[in-house]
N, C-alpha and C positions, 0 to 999 in steps of 0.2 A: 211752758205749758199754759193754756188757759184756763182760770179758775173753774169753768165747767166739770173741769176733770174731778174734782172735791165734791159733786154730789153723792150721799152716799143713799143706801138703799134703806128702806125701811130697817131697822135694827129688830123689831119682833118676827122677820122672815129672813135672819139670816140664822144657817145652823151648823152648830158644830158642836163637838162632845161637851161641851160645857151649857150651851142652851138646848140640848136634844128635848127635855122635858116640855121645851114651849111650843114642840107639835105636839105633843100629847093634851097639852092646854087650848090650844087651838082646833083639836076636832073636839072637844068633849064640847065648846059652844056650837061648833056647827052642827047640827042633827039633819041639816038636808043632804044628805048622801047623794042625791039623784045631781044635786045643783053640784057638787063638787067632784064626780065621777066626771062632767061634762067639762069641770078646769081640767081635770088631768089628761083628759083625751085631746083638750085643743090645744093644752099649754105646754110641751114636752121641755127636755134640757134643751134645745135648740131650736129657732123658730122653724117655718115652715121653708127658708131658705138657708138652712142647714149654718146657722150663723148661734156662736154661741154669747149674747148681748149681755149688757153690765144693766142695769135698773135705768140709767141717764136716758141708754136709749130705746128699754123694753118698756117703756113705761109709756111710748109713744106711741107704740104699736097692739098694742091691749085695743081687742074690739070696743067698739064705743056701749055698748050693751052690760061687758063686762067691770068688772070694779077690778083697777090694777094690781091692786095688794094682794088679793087673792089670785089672780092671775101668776103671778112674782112668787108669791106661797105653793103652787105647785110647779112652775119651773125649778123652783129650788129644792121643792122636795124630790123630782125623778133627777136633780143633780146627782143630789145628798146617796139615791140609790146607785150610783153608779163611781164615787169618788174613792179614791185609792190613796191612804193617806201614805208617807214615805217618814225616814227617819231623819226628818231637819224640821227643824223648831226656827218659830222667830225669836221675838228680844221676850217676850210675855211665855217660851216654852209650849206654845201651842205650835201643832203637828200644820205644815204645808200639805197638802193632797192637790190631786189633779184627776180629769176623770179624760175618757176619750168617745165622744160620741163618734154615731156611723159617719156623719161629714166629716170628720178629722182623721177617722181611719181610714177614710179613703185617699185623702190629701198625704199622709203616710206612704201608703202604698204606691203612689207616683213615684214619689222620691227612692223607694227601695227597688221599685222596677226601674227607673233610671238605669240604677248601679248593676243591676242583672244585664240590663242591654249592653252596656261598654257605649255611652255616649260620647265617649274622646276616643282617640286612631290611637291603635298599636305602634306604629311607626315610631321610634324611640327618637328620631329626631325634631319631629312635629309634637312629639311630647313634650320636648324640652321649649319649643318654641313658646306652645300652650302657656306652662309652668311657666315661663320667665316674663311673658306677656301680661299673663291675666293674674298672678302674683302681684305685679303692680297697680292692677289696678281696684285690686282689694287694698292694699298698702296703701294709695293715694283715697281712694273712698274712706278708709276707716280714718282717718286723719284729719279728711275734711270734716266728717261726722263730733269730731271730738273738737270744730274748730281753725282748724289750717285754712286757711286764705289762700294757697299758693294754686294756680291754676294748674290743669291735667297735662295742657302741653308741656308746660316748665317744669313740673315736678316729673312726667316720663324722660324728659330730656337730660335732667338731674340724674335718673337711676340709670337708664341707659349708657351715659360716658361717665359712669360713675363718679362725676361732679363734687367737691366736699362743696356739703350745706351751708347757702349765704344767711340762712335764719332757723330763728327757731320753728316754724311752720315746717320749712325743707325739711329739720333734719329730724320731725316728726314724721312725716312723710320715709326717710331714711330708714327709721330705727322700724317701722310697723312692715317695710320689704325685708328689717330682717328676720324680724321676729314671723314675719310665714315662713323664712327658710328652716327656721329654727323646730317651728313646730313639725317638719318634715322631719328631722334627725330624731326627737324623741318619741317620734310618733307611737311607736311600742312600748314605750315605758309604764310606768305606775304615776300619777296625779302623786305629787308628796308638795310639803309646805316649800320646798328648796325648788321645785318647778316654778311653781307658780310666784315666787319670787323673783328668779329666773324669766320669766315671760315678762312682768313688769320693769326688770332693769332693764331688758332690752328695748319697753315699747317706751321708755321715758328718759332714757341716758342721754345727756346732755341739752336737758330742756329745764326749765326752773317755773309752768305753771304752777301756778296755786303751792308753791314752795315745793314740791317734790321732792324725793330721796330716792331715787332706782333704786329699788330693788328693799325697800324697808318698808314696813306697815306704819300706816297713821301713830300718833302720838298726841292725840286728844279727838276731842267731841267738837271739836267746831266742822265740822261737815255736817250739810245737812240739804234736799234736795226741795226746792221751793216750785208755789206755782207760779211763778214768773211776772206776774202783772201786779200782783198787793205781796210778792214775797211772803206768804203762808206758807209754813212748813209743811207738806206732806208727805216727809219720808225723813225718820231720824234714826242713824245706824244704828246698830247694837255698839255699844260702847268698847272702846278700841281696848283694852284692857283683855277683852275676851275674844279679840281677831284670830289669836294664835290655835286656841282652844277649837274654834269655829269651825276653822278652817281646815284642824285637822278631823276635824267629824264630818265635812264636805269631803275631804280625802278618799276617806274610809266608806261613803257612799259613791265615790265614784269609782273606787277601785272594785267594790263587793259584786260578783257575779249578780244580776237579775234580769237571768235568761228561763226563768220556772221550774227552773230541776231541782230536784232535789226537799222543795218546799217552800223555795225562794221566790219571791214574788217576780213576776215581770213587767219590766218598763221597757217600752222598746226602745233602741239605742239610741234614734233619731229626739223620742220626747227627752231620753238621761241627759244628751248633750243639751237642749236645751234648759233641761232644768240647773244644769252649773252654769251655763251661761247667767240665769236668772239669777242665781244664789249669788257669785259674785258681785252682780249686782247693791241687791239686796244688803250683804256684809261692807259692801264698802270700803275695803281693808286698807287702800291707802287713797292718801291728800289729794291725788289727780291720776289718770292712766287706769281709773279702773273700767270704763268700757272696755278700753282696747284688750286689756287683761283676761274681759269676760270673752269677746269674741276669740281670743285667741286658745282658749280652753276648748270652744265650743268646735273651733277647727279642731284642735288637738283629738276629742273624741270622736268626731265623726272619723279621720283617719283612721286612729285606732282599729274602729270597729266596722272595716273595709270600705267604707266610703270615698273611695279612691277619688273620684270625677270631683271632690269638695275641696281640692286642689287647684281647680280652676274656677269656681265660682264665688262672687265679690254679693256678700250680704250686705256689706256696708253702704252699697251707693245704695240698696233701695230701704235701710234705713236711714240713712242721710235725707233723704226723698222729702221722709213722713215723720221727721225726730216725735214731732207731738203724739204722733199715734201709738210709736214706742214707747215714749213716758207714758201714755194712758196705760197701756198693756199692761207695765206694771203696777202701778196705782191702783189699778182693779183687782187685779192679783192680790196684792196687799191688803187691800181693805176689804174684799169680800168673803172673808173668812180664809184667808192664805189657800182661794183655790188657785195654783198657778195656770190653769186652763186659758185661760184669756190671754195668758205672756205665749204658752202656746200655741195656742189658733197662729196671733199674729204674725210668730217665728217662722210659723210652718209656714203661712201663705206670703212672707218671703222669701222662704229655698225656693218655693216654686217660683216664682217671678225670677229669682236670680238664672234657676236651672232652662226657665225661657228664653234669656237671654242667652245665655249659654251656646242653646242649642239654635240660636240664627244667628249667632257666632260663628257658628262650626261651618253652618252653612251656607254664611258670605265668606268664609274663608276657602272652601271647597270650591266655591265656583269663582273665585281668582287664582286657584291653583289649575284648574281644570281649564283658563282661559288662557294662564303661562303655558301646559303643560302642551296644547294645541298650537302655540307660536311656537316653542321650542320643538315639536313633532320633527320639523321636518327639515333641520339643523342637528351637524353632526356635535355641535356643542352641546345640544340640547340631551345625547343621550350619555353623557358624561357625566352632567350634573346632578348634584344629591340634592335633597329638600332647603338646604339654608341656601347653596346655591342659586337655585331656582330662587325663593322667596327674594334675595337679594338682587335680582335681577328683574324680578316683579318691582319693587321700588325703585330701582332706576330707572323705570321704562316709564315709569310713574310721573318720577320728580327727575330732567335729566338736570345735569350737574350736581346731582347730587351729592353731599360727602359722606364717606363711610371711614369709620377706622375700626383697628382690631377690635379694641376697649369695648366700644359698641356693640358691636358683633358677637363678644364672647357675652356679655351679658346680656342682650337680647333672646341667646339660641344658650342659654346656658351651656357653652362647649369650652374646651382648653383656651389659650390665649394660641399656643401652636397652632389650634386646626382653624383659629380663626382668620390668623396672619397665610395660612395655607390657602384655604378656600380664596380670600378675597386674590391672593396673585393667582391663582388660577384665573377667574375673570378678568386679571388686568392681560396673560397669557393669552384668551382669548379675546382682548380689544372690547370687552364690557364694560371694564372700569379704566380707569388711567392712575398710575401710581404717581403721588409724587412726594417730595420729601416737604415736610412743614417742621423749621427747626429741628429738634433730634426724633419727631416721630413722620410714620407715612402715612398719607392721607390717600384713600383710595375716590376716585370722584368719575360719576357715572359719564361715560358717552352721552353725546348727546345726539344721537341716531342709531340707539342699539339696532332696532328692526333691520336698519339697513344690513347690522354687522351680522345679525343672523341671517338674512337672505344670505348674503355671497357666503356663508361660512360653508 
C-alpha cells in the first residue's frame, strides 16, 4: 500500500455515539443556517457521481468557493443519517455500521437480477463444464492474489491432469480448487468455528508461509498489516487470545436471520456476505491464509442464500488487478469510524466486473458451440454427440494432434472417470481421435483433418 492511504480525515467531523455531542457543538457556533442549508443540499453522502469518497479524495473535489471541512461536516452528517450500526465491535468495542445509498442500491440490484435471469444454461452438462473451468480459475486468481508466481497455463494444466504440486505456489493454487469444491458441499450448513477452520486447513495444507498451522488460529500478536513503503502500521488485530470468542460472535451474526420480519433488522445478503468477508479480514485469526479464508466465506454465503451463478465467477483476479485499492477499502473502513461502506462500494463494483466477465464468457463460448454445432449439422456423427463431445471436438479441430486423456477429461467436464474413458472412444470409434497406448495409460490424440472426417461421415 502507499503511505497516502494513512491520511486521515479531520478528527472534529468524524461521528459516532461517542463524539455525537460535537455536532451539537458545532451548530451552536454556526448561526448562519442559510450558509449551511446550502452545504447540505450540494454536499450529500455521495458525490454527484454517485461515488461514496474517503476525505483523501473528497477533499479535492470541494468547490473552490467552499471551505472543505464543512463540506466533509455535512457529507458526514447525511452519512451518519442513514447508517445502520450491526452487532460486531472492533478491539476498542465500538459498533461497525454501514449505510446503502441510492448508487449502491442499485449496483445491488444488478447482481440480484442477474440471479433472477439464470445467466448460466440449464444444460447439466455445460454446467459441469462451467463449474470445472471457471472454478479454476477463481483457485488460480485467488492464489496469485495471495502471492503465487506459478503462471495460468501451468497451473490449469496442473488441475486439469491432476498433476501433484512441484511447489509450494502449485500446491496453493491446489488447495484454493479444493476448497471451492468444498464450499459447494457445505453450502447449506451453519457458519460455526469448526467451518471456518475447515476452510483454512484446506486453503493452507501443505504450505509453511509465514509459519502456518492449517487449520489453528494464530498464537501471538506478531501480525500486523503495514503501509509498505516506511512499514507503518495501519492495522493491528485484536489480540489472538480473543480470536475464539470473536469468531464465535461473527458466527452467531452470520447465522442470525436479517430478512425484517419479525423486528429483525435487514442487511441484504449480498452486503451480509461481504461484511464476513470484511470481518475476517479485520480479526485476522491466523498467521497466513486469511484472505483466502475470508473469500471463501463470502462464496460460502452468497451460495447459501441462492446465488447460484457465484459458482462461476472469479472475484480474485479483479482483486488481484487492484490489491492497493483493496487495502485502501479497508483502511477507510477502519479508520473512518468503522463505517464498512467504502469495503462495500469496492466489493460490490467487483461482482459486477467479475459477473461482466462472466457474461462474454458465456457468450464467446456460445458462438463456438453454435460454429461446432453448424460443422457438425450436416454429419451423421454430429447428431450423436452430447456436449463434452462436441467441445472435445471443438479443441481438436483447434489444436490437431492434440492429446487428450481420460484424467483430463473427467476433471475438465467434472464427469465419472467411465463416461470419460467412454465418450473419448467413442471419437476414437468415429476416426476423431486416434487411441494409443502411452506405457500402462491411453492417450487419445486428435486427427489431424477432422473436417475431412466429418464430410465423408
Amino acid at each position: 500500500m502507499a503511505k497516502k492511504i494513512i491520511v486521515k480525515a479531520p478528527t472534529e467531523f468524524n461521528f459516532s455515539s461517542k463524539n455525537i455531542e460535537k455536532i451539537h457543538e458545532f451548530l451552536g457556533q454556526n448561526s448562519q443556517y442559510t450558509q449551511m442549508m446550502n452545504y447540505f443540499t450540494k454536499y450529500q453522502d455521495v458525490d454527484s457521481k454517485g461515488r461514496y469518497l474517503y476525505w483523501d479524495e473528497f477533499r479535492w473535489r470541494v468547490d473552490k468557493e467552499d471551505n472543505p471541512e464543512m463540506a466533509w461536516w455535512s457529507t458526514k452528517m447525511m452519512r451518519l443519517f442513514k447508517l445502520k450500526q450491526i452487532e460486531l465491535y472492533d478491539k476498542e468495542e465500538n459498533h461497525f455500521s454501514f449505510c446503502i445509498p441510492d448508487s449502491l442500491q442499485a449496483k445491488l440490484y444488478k447482481i440480484v437480477n442477474f440471479s433472477r435471469q439464470g445467466i448460466v444454461p440449464h444444460n447439466s452438462l455445460k454446467q459441469n463444464f462451467l463449474i470445472s473451468s471457471l472454478i479454476m480459475e477463481e483457485a488460480i486468481s485467488s492464489s496469485q492474489l495471495e502471492g503465487a508466481s506459478v503462471t495460468r497455463r501451468i497451473a490449469k494444466d496442473m488441475l486439469s491432469h491432476e498433476r501433484k504440486p512441484k511447489s509450494e505456489d502449485e500446491q496453493m493454487i491446489l488447495n484454493n480448487y479444493l476448497l471451492m469444491k468444498e464450499i459447494k458441499i457445505v453450502k447449506n450448513e451453519e457458519l460455526g468455528i469448526d467451518m471456518i477452520l475447515s476452510f483454512h486447513k484446506i486453503a493452507t495444507q501443505n504450505t509453511s508461509e509465514n509459519g502456518v498451522v492449517p487449520g489453528e488460529f494464530r498464537e501471538d500478536n506478531e501480525i500486523f498489516i503495514s503501509s509498505g513503503r516506511d512499514n507503518e502500521v495501519v492495522h493491528q488485530p485484536p489480540c489472538y487470545t480473543q480470536i475464539p470468542s470473536r469468531l464465535a460472535k461473527l458466527c452467531i451474526f452470520a447465522n442470525e436471520q436479517h430478512d425484517g420480519e419479525n423486528g429483525s433488522v435487514f442487511i441484504d445478503p449480498i452486503v451480509k456476505a461481504i461484511i464476513l468477508h470484511f470481518m475476517i479480514g479485520y480479526e485476522h485469526p491466523f498467521s497466513d491464509g486469511n484472505g483466502r479464508t475470508a473469500r471463501a466465506i463470502f462464496y460460502w454465503y452468497m451460495l447459501k442464500n441462492g446465488f447460484e451463478y457465484f459458482e462461476y465467477i472469479s472475484i480474485s483476479k479483479f482483486l488481484k488487478e487492484a490489491p492497493k485499492k483493496y487495502g485502501m477499502s479497508y483502511l477507510h473502513s477502519e479508520i473512518d469510524d468503522n463505517d464498512m461502506t467504502y469495503f462495500i462500494y469496492y466489493q460490490v463494483e467487483v461482482i459486477l466486473r467479475a459477473v461482466d466477465e462472466l457474461l462474454g464468457y458465456l457468450q464467446a463460448k456460445s458462438r463456438e458451440f453454435e460454429e461446432i454445432d453448424a460443422l457438425l449439422s450436416g454429419s451423421k456423427i454430429g447428431e450423436k454427440l452430447n456436449f463434452v463431445q462436441k467441445d472435445i471436438v471443438k479443441k481438436a479441430i483447434k489444436t490437431p494432434g492434440r492429446i487428450f486423456t481420460a484424467k483430463e477429461v473427467l476433471v475438465d467436464y467434472d464427469i465419472s472417470a467411465n463416461s470419460a474413458r467412454k465418450y473419448l472412444n467413442m471419437l476414437v470409434d468415429d476416426k476423431i481421435l486416434i487411441g494409443s497406448k502411452r506405457g500402462k495409460s491411453v492417450v487419445y490424440i486428435a486427427h489431424s483433418d477432422i473436417k475431412v472426417v466429418l464430410l465423408d461421415s
